[in-house]
Backbone of each chain as ProteinMPNN parsed JSONL, in Angstrom:
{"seq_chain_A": "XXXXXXXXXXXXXXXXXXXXXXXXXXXXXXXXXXXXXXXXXXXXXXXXXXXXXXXXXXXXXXXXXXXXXXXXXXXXXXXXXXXXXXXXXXXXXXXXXXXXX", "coords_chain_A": {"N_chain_A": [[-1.238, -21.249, 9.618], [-3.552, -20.604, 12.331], [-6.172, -22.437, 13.61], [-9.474, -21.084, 13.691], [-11.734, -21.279, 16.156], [-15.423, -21.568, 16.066], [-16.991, -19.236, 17.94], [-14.778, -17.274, 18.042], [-14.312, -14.104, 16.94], [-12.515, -13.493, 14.595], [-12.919, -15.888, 13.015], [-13.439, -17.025, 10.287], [-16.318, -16.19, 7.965], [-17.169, -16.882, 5.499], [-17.389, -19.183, 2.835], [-15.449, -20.564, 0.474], [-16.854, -20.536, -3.135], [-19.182, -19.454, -1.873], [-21.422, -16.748, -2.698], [-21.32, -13.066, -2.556], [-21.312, -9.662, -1.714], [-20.305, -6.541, -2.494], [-19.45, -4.224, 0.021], [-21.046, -0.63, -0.673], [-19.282, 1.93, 0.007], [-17.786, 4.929, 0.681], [-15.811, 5.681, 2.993], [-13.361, 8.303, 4.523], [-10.005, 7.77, 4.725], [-7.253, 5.258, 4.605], [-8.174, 2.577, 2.681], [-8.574, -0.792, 1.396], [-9.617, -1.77, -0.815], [-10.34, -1.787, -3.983], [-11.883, 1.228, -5.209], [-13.32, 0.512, -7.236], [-14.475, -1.783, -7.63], [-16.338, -1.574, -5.453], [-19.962, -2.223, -4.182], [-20.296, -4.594, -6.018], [-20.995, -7.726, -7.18], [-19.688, -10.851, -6.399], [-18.312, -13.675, -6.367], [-17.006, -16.134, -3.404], [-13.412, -17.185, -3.541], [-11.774, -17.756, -2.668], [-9.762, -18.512, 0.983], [-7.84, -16.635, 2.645], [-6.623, -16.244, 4.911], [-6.221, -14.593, 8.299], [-5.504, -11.357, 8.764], [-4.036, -8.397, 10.351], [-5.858, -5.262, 10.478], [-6.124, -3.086, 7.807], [-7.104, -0.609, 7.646], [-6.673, 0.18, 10.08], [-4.188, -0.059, 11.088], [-2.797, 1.485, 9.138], [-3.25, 3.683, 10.253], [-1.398, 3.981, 12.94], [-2.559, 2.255, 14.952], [-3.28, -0.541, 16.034], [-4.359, -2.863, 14.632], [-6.239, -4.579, 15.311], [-9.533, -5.387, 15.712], [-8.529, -8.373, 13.972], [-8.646, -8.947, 10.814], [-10.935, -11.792, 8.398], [-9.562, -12.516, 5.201], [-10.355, -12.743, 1.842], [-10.241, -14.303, -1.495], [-11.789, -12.436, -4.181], [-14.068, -13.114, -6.578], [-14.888, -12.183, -9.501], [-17.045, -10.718, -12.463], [-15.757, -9.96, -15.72], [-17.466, -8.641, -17.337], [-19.181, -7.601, -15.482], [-17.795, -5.906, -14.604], [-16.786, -4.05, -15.517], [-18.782, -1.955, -17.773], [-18.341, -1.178, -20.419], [-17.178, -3.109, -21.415], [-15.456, -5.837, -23.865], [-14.163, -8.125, -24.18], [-13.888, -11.858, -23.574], [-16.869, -13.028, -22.059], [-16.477, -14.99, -20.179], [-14.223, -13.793, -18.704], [-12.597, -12.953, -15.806], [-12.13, -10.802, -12.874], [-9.886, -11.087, -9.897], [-9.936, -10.139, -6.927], [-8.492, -9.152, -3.869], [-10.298, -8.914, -0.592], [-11.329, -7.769, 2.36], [-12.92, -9.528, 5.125], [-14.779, -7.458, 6.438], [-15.823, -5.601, 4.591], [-17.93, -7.01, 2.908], [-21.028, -8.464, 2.033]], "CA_chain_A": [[-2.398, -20.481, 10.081], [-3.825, -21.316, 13.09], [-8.068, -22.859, 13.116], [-10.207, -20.369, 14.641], [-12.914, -21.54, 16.88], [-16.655, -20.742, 15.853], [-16.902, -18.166, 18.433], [-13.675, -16.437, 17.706], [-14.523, -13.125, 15.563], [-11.746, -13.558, 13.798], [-13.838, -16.803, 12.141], [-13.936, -17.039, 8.486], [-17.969, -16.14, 7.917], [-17.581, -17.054, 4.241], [-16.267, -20.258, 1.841], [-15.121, -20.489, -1.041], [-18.661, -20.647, -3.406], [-20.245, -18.437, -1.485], [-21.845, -15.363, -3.19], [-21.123, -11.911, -1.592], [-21.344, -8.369, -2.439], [-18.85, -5.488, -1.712], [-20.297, -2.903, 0.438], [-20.734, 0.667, -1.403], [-18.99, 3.116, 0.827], [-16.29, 5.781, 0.457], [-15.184, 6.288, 4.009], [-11.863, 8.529, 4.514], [-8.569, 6.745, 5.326], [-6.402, 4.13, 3.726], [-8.646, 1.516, 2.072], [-7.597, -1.54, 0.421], [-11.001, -2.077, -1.381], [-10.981, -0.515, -4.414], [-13.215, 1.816, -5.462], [-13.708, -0.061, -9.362], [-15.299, -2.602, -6.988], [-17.332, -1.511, -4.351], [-20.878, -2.375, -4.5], [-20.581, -5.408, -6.954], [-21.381, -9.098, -6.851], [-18.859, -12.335, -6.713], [-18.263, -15.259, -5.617], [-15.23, -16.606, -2.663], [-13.011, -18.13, -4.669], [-10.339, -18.609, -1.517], [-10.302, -18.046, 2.252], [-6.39, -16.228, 2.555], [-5.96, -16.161, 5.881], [-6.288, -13.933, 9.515], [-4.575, -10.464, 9.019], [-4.45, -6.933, 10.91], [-6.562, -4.552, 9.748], [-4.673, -2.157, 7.243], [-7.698, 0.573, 7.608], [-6.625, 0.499, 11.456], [-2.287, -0.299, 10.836], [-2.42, 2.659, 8.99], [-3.408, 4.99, 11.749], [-0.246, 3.8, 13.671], [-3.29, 1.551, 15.82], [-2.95, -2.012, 16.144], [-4.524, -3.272, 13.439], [-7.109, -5.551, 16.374], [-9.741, -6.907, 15.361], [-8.162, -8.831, 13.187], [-9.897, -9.382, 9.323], [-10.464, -12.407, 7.427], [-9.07, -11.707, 3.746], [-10.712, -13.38, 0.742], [-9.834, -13.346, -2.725], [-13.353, -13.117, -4.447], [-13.921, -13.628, -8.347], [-16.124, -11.444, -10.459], [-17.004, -11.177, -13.813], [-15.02, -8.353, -15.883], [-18.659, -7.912, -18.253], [-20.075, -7.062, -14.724], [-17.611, -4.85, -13.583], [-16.424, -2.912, -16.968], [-20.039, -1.426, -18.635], [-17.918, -1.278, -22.111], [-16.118, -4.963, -21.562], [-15.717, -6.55, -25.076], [-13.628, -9.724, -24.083], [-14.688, -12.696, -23.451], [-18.014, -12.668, -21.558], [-16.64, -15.423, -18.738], [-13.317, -13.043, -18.348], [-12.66, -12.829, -14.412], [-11.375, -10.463, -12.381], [-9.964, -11.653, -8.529], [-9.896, -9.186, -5.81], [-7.796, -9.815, -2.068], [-10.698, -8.033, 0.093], [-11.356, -8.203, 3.603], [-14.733, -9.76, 5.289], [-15.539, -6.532, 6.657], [-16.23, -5.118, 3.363], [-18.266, -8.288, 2.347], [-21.67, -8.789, 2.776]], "C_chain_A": [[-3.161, -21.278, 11.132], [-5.861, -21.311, 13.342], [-8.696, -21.724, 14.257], [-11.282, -20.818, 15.288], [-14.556, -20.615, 16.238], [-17.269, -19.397, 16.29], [-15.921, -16.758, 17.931], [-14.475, -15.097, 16.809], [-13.514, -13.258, 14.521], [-12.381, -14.773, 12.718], [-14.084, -16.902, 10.953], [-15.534, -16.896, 8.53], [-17.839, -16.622, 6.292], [-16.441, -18.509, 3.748], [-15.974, -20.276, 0.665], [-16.516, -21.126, -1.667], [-19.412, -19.706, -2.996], [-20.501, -17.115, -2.176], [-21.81, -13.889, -2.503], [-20.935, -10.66, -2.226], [-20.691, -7.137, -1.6], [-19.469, -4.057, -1.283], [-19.959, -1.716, -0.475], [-21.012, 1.568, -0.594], [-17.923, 3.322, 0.933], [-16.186, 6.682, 1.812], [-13.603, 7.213, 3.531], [-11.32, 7.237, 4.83], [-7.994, 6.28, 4.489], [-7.428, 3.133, 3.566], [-8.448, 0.797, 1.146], [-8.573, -1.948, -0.532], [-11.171, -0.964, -2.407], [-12.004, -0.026, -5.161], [-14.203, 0.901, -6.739], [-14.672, -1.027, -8.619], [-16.51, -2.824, -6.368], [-18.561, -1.415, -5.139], [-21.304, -3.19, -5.748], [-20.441, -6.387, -6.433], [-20.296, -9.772, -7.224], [-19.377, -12.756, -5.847], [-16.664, -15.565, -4.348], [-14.757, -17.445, -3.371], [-11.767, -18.946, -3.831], [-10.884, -17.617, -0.11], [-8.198, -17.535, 2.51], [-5.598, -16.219, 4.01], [-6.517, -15.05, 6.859], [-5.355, -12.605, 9.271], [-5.13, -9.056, 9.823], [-5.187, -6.252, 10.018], [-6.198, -3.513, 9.207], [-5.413, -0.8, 7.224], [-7.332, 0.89, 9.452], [-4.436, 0.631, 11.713], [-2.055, 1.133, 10.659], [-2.332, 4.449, 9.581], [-2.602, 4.766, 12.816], [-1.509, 3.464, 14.962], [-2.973, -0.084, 15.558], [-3.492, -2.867, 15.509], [-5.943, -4.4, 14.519], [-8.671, -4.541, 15.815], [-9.066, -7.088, 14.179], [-9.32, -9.425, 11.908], [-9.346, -10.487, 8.578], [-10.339, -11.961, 6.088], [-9.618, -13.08, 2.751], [-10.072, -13.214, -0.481], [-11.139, -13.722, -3.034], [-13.045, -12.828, -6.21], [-15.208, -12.41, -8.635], [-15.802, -11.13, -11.933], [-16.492, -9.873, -14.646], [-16.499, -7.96, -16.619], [-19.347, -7.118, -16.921], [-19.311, -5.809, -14.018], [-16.69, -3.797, -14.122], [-17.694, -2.499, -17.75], [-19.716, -1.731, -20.08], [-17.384, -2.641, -22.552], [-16.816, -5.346, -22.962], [-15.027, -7.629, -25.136], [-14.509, -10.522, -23.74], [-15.59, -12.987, -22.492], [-17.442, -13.571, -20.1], [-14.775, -14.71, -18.453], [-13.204, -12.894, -16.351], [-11.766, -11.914, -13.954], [-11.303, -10.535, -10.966], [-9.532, -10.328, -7.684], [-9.469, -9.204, -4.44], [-9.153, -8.581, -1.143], [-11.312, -8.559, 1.771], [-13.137, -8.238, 4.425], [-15.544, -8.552, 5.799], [-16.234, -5.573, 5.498], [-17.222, -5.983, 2.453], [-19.615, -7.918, 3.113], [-22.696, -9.827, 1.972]], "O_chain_A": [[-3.422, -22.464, 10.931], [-6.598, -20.331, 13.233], [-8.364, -21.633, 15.439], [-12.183, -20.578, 14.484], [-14.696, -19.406, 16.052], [-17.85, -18.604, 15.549], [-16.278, -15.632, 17.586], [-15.295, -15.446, 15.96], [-13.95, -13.054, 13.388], [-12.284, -14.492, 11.524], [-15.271, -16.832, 10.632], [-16.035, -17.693, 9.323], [-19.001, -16.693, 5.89], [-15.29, -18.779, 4.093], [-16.723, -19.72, -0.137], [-17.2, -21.953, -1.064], [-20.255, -19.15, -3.7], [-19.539, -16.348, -2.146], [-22.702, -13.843, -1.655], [-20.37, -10.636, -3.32], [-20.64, -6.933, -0.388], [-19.838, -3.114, -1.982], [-18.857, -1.653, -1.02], [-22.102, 2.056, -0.297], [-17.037, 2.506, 1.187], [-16.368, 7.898, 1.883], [-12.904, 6.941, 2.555], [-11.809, 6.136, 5.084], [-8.106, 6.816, 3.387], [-7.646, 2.666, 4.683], [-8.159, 1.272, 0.047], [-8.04, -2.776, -1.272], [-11.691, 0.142, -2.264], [-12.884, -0.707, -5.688], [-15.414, 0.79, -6.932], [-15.807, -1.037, -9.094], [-17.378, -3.687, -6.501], [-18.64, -0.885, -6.247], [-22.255, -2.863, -6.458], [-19.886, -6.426, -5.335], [-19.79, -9.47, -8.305], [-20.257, -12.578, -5.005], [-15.518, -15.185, -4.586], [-15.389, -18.383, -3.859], [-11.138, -19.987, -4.025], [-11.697, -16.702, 0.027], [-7.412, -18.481, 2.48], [-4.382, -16.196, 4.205], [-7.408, -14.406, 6.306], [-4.211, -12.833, 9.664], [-6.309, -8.711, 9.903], [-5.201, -6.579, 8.832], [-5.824, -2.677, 10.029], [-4.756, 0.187, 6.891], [-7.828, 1.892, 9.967], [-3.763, 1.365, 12.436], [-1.465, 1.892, 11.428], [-1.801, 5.551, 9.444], [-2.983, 5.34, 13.836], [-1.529, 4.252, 15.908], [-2.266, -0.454, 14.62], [-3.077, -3.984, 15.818], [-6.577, -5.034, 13.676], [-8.744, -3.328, 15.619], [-8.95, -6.169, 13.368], [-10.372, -10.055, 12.016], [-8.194, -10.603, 8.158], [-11.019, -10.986, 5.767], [-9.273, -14.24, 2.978], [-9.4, -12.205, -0.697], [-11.721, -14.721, -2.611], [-12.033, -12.443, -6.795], [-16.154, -12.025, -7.947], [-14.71, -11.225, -12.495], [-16.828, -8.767, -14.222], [-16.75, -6.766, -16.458], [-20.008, -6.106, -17.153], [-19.788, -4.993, -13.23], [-16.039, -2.953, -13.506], [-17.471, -2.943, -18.876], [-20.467, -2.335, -20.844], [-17.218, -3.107, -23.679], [-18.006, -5.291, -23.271], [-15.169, -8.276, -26.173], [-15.693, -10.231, -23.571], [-14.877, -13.424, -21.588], [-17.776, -13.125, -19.002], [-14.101, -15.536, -17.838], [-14.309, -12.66, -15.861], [-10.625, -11.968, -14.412], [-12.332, -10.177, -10.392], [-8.636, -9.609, -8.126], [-10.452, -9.304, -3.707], [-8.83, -7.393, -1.115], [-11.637, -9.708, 2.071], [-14.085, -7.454, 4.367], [-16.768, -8.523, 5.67], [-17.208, -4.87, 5.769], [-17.315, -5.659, 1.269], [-19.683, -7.371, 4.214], [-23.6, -10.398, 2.582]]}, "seq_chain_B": "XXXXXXXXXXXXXXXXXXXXXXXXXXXXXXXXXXXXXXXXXXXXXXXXXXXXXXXXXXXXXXXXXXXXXXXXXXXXXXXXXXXXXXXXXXXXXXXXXXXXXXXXXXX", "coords_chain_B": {"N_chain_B": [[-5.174, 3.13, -13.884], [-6.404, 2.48, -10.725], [-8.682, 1.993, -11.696], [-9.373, 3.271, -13.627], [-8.347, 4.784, -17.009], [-5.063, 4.345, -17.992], [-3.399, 4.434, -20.045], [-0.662, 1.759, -21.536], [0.316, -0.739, -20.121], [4.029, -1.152, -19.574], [6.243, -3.789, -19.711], [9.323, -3.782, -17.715], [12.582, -4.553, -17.197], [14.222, -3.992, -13.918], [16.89, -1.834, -13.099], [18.462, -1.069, -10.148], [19.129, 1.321, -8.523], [21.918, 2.832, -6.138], [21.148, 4.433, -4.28], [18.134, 3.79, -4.375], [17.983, 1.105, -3.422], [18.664, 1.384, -0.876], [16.637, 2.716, 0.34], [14.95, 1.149, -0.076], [15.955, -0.904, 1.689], [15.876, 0.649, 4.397], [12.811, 0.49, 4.834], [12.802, -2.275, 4.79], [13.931, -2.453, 7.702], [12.522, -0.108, 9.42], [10.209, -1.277, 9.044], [10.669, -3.333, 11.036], [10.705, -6.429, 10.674], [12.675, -8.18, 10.829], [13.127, -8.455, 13.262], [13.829, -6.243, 14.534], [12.937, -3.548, 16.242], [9.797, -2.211, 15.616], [9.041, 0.305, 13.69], [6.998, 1.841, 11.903], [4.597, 0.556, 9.406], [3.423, -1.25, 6.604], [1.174, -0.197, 5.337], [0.943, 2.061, 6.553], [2.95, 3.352, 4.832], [1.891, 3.294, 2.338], [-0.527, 4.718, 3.038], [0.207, 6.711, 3.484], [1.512, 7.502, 1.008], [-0.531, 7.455, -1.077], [-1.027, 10.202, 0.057], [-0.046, 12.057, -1.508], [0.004, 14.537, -3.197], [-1.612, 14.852, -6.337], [-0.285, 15.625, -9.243], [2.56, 15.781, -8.079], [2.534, 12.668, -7.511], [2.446, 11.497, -9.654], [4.77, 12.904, -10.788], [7.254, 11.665, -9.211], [9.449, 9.122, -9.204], [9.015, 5.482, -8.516], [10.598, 4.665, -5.974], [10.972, 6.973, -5.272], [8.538, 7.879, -4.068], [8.663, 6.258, -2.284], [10.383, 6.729, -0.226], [9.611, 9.689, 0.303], [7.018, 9.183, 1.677], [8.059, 7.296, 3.742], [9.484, 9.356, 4.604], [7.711, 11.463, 5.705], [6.092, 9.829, 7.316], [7.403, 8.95, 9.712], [7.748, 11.729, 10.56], [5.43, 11.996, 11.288], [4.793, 10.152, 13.325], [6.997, 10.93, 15.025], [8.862, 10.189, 15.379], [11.495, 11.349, 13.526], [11.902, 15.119, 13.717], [10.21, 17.798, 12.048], [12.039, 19.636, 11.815], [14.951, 18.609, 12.397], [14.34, 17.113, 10.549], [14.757, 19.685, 8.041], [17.636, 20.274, 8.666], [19.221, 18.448, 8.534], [19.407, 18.029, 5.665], [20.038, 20.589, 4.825], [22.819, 19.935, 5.361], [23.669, 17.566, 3.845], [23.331, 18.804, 1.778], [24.937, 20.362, 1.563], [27.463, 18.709, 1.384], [28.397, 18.561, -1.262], [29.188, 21.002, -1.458], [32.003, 21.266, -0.537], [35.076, 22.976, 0.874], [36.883, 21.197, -0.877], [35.756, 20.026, -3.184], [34.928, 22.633, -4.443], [38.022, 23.306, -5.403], [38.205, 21.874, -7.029], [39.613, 21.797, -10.301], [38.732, 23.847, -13.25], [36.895, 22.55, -16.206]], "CA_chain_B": [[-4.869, 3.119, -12.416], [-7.843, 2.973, -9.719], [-10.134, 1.759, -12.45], [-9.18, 4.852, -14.752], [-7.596, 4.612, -17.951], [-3.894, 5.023, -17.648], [-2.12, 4.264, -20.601], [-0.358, 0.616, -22.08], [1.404, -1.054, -19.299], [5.367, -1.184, -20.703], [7.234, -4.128, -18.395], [10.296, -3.702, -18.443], [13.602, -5.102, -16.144], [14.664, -2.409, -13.254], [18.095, -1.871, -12.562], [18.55, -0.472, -9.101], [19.896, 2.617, -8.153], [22.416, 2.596, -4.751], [19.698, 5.137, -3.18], [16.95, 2.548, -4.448], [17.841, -0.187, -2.422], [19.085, 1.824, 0.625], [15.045, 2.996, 0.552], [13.911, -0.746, 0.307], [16.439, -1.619, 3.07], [15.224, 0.993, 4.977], [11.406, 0.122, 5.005], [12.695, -3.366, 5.785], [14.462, -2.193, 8.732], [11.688, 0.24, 10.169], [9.001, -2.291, 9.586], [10.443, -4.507, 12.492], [10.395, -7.681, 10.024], [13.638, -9.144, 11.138], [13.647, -8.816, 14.758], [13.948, -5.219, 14.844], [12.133, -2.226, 16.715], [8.787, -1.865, 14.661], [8.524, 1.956, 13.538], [6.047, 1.921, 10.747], [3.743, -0.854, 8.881], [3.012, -1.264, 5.146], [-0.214, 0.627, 5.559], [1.25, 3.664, 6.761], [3.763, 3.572, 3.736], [0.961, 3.22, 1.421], [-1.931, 5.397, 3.271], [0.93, 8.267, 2.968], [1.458, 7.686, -0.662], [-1.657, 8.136, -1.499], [-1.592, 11.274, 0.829], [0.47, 12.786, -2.836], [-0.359, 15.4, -4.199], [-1.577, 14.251, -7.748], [0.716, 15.853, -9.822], [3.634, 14.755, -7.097], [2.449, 11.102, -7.301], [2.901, 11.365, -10.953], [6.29, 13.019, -11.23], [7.764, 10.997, -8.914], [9.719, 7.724, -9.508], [8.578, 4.285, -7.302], [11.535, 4.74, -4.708], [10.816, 8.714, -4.557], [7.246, 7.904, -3.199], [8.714, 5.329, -1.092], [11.058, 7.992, 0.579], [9.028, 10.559, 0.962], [6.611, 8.525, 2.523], [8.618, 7.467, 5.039], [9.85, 10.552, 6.197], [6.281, 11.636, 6.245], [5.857, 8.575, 8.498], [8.735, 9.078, 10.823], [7.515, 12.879, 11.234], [3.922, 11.559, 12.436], [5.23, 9.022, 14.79], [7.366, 11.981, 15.794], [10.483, 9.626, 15.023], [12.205, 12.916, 13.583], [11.318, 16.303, 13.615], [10.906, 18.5, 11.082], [13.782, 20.758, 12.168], [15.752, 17.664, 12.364], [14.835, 16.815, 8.84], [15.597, 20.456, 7.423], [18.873, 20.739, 9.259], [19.811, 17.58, 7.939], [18.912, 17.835, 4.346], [21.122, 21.343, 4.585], [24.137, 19.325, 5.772], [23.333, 16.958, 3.104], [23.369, 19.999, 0.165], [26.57, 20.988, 2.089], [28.507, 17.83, 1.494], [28.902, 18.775, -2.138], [29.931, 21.997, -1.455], [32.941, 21.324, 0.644], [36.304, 23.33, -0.336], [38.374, 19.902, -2.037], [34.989, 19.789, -4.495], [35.295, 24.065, -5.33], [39.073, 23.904, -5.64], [38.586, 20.968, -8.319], [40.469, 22.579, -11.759], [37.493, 23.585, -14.157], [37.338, 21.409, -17.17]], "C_chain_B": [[-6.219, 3.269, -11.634], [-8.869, 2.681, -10.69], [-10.231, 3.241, -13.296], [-7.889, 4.894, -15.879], [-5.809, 5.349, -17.514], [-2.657, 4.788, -18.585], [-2.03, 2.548, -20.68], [0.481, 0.405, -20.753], [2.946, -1.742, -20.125], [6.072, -1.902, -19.485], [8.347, -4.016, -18.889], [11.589, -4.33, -17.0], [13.852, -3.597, -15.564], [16.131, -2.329, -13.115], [17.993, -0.952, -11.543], [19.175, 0.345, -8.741], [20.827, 2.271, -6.653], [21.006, 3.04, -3.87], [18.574, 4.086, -3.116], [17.186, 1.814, -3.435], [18.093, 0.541, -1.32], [17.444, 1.933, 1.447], [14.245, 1.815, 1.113], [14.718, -0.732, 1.583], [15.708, -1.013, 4.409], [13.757, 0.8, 5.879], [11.335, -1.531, 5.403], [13.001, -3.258, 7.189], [13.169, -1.701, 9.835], [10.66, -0.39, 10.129], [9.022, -3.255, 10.785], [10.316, -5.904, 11.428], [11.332, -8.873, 10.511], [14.341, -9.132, 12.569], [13.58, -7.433, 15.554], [13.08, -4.051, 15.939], [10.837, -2.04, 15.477], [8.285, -0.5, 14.669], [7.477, 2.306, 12.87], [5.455, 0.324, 10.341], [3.63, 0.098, 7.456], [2.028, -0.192, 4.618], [0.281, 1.679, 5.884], [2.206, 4.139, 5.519], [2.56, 4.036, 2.626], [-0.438, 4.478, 1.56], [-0.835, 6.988, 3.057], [1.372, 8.691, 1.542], [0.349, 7.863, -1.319], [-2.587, 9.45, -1.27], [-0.882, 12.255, -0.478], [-0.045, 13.476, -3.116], [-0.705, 14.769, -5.988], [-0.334, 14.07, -8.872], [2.028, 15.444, -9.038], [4.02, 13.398, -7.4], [3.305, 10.999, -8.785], [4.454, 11.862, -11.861], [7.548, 12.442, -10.187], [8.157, 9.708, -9.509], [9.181, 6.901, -8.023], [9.312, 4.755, -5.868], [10.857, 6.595, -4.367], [9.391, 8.848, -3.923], [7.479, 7.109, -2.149], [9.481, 6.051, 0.041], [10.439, 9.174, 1.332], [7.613, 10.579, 1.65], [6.706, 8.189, 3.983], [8.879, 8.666, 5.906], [8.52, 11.058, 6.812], [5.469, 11.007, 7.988], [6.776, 8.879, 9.907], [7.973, 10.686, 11.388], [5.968, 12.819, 11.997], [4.217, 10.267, 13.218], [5.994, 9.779, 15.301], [9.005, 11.371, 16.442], [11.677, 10.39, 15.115], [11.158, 13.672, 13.802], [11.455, 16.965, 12.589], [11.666, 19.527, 10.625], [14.805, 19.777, 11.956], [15.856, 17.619, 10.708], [15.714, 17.874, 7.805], [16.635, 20.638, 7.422], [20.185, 19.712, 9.0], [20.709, 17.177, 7.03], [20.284, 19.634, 4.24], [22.535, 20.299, 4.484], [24.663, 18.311, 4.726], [24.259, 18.082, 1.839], [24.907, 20.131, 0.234], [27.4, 20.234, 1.495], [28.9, 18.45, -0.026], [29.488, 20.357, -2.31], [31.211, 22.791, -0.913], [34.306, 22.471, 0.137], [37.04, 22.449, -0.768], [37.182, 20.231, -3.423], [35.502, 21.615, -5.244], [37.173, 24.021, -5.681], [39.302, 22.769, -6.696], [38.846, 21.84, -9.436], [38.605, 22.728, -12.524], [38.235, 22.883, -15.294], [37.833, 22.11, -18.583]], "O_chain_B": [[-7.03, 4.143, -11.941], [-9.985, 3.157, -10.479], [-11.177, 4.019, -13.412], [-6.702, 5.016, -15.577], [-5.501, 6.41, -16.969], [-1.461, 4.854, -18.3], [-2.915, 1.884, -20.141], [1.245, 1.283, -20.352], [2.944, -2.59, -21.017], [6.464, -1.282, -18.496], [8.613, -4.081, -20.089], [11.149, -4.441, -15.855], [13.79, -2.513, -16.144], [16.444, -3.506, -12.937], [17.434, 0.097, -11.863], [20.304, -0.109, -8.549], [20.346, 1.341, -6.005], [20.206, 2.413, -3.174], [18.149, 3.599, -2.069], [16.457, 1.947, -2.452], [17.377, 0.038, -0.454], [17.097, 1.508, 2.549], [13.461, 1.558, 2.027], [14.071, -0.529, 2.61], [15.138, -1.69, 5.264], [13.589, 0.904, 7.094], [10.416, -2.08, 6.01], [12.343, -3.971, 7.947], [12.784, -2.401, 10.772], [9.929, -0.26, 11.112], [8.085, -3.797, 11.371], [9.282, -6.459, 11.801], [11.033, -10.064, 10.605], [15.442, -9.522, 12.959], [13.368, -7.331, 16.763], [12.201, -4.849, 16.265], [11.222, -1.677, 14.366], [7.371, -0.102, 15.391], [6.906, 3.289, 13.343], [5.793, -0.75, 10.84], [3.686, 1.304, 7.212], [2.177, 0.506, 3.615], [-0.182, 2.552, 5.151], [2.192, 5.34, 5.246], [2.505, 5.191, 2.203], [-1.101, 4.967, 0.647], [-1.194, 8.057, 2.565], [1.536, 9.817, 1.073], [0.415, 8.593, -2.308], [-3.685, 9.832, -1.675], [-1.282, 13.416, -0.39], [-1.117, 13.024, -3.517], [0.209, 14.279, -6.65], [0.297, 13.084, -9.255], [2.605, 14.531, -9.629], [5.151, 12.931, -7.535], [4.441, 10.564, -8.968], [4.99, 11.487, -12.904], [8.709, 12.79, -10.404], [7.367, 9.144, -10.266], [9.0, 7.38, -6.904], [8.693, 5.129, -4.871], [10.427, 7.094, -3.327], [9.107, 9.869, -3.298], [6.743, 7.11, -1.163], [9.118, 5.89, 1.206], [10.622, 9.548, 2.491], [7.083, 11.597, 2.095], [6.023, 8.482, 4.964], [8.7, 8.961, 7.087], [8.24, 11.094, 8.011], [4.846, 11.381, 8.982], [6.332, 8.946, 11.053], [7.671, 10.775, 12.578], [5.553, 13.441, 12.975], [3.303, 9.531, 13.589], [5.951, 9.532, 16.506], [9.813, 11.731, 17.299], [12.548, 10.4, 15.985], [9.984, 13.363, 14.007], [12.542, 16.968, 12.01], [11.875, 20.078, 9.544], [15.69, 20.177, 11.199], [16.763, 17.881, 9.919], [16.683, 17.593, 7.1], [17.101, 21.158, 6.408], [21.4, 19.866, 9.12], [21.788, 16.585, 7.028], [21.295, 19.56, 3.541], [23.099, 20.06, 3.417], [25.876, 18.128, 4.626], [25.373, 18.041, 1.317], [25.778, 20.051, -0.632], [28.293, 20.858, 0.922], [30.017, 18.961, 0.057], [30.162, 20.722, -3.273], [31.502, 23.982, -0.81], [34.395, 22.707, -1.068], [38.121, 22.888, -1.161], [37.611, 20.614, -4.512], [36.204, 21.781, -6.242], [37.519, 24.989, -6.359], [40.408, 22.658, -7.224], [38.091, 22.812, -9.449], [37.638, 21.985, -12.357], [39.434, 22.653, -15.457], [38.234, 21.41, -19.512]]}, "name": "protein", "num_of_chains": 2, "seq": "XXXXXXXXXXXXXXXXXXXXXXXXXXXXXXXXXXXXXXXXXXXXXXXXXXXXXXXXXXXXXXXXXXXXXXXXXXXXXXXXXXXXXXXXXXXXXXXXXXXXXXXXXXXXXXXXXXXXXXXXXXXXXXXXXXXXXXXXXXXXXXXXXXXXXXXXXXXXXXXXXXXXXXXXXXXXXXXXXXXXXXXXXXXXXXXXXXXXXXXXXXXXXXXX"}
């Protein structure tokens, strides 16, 4: 993977640690963000890499700008209402920084 | 599924059908992965499987969403046509109806 410059958009905006919350919005299209998610709190738990954008791929477009992809961590009590396992239970999520805020 | 109860997940080993893999080969082929002509992406496989009909999604097997996906795909990139496909898919039906198969002995 090659280092992106500060400028670059392509730029990682987030590190692993960082706290971030998953926008809540149900555009049409192909979205890889899913719904069980949107509009809940983690943490970055990894930085995955530079890929096309699969809400733009899938419209036979070129996938430009390119999105960084996280995996982020969250807690299953916070993101099941009924959760009865164990309270620090995690569940990791691959989502892309545009969906991040 | 989707954050909606769906039942015990049951793993189990696959054994592959001929058609199965021809499907996978396929979707390696038109993705362009190994050098090839790039016809389709992952995302269009996927944003058309979820274009299913519910009931569809659900009486389909894995490969039969991955198939009819593609062609989906191929007919909006305008790959085939869908005269091409019907005229095909006859020719297809046909093969088993050749005269060596009707003049097989009944059993």
């Amino acid at each position: 993977m090659k280092v992106k410059s500060g400028s670059d958009p392509d730029f990682p905006r987030f590190k692993a640690g960082d706290r971030v919350r998953v926008r809540k919005a149900y555009p049409l299209g192909h979205i890889r963000t899913p719904y069980y998610i949107r509009g809940h709190r983690g943490v970055i738990e990894r930085f995955c890499g530079v890929f096309g954008n699969p809400e733009e791929l899938a419209q036979m477009r070129s996938g430009e700008p390119r999105q960084p992809l996280y995996r982020v961590r969250f807690l299953q009590k916070d993101v099941w209402p009924a959760y009865r396992g164990n309270p620090e239970d995690v569940v990791e999520v691959e989502i892309f920084q545009h969906w991040l805020e | 599924m989707g954050g909606l109860p769906a039942g015990k997940v049951e793993p189990t080993e696959h054994a592959y059908a001929e058609w199965e893999r021809r499907v996978d080969a396929l979707m390696v082929l038109l993705s362009g992965v190994h050098g090839g002509k790039r016809l389709m992406t992952v995302d269009e496989l996927r944003k058309n499987i979820e274009a299913l009909p519910p009931d569809a999604y659900d009486r389909m097997s894995y490969y039969e969403r991955w198939v009819t996906s593609i062609t989906q795909t191929m007919i909006q990139r305008g790959v085939i046509t869908t005269d091409e496909l019907g005229r095909k898919m006859s020719d297809v039906e046909n093969r088993g109806q050749s005269p060596i198969s009707a003049e097989r002995p009944k059993p």
